[in-house]
matplotlib code that plots the C-alpha trace (Angstrom):
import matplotlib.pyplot as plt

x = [-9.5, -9.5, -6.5, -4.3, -2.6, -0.6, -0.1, 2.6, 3.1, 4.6, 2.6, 4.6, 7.7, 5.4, 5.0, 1.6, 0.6, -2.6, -4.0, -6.3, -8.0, -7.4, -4.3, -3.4, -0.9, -0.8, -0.4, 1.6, 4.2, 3.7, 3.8, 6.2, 8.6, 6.8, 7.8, 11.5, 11.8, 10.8, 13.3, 16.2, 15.6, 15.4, 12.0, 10.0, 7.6, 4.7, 1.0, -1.4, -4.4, -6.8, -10.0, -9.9, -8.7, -11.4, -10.5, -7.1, -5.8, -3.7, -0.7, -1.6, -1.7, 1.7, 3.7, 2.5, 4.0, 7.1, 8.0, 6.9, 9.5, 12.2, 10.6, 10.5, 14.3, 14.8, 12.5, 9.5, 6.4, 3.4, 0.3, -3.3, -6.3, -9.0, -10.7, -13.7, -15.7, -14.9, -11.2, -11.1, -13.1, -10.3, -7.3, -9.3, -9.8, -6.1, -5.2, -3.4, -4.9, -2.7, 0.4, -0.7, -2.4, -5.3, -7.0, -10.6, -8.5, -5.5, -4.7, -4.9, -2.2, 0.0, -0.4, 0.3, 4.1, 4.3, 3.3, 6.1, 8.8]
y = [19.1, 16.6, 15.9, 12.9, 10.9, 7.9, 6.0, 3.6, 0.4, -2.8, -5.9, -9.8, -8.0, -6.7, -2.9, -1.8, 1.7, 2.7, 5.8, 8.0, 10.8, 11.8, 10.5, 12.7, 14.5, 16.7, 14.0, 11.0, 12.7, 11.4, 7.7, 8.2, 9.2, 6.2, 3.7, 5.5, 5.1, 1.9, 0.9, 2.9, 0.5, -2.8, -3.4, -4.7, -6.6, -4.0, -4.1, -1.4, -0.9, 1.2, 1.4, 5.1, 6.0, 7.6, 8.1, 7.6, 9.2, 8.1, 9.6, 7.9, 5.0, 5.8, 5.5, 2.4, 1.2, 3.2, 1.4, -2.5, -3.6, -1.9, -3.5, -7.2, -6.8, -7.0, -9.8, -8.3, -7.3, -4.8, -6.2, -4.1, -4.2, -3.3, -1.1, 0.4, -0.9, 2.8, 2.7, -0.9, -0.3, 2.2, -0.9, -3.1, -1.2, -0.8, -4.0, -4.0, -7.6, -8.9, -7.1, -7.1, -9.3, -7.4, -8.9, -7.9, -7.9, -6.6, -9.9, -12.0, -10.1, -10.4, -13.5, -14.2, -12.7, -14.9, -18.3, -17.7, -18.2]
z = [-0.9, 2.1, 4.0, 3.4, 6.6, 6.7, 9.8, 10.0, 12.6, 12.9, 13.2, 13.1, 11.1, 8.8, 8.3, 8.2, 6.2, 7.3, 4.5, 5.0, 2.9, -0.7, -2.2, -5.5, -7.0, -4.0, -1.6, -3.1, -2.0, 1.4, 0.7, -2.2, 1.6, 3.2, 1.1, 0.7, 4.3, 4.5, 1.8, 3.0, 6.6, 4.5, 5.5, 2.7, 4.2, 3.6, 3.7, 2.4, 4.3, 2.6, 5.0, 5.3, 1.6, 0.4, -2.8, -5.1, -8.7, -11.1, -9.6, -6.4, -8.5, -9.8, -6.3, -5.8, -9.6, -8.8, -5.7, -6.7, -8.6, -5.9, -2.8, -4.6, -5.6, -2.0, -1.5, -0.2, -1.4, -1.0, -0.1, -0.1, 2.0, 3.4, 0.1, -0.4, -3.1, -4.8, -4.3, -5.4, -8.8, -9.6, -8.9, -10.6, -13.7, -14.4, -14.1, -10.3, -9.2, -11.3, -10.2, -6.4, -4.0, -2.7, 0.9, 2.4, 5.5, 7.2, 9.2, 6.6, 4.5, 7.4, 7.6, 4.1, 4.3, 7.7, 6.4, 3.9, 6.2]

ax = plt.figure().add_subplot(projection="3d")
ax.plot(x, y, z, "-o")
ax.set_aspect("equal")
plt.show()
């Protein structure tokens, strides 16, 4: 099993996740903290970048359901970018375009939550 990272910044008021690795039932533990901590601070301005997930299960899947509807109550919203055509395909095929606005690119998610104001 590969290991699972998440690196986490601050770019324009938005907080950036950066993952990287496997993220399964093993490891969604991490971000299920990530995005607790995030919420617990009142920063909902989130984007997702996935360049270095290398691969995502369904209870990967699952964090990113569980924490949706928690993070828009508070007027924010998670964003996701940057995924491999693999990672993407697995998204796609349960129907999260339509619940998430995915980007080819980190800066133009930003951007997104900025042009809001």
């Amino acid at each position: 099993m590969s290991d699972f990272k998440i690196a986490q910044r601050e770019t324009n008021n938005v907080n950036v996740l950066e993952l990287k690795g496997y993220l399964d039932a093993h490891t969604a533990p991490k971000l299920e903290e990530a995005f607790q901590q995030l919420l617990k601070s009142d920063r909902t301005r989130i984007v997702v970048n996935c360049r270095d997930l290398s691969y995502i299960s369904s209870a990967g899947l699952g964090v990113f359901m569980a924490f949706i509807e928690d993070v828009r109550e508070k007027s924010g919203d998670i964003k996701l970018t940057n995924m491999s055509t693999k990672v993407y395909n697995v998204f796609d095929l349960l129907g999260f375009p339509l619940l998430y606005e995915i980007f080819k690119d980190e800066s133009e998610a930003v951007k997104k939550f900025n042009d809001k104001k």
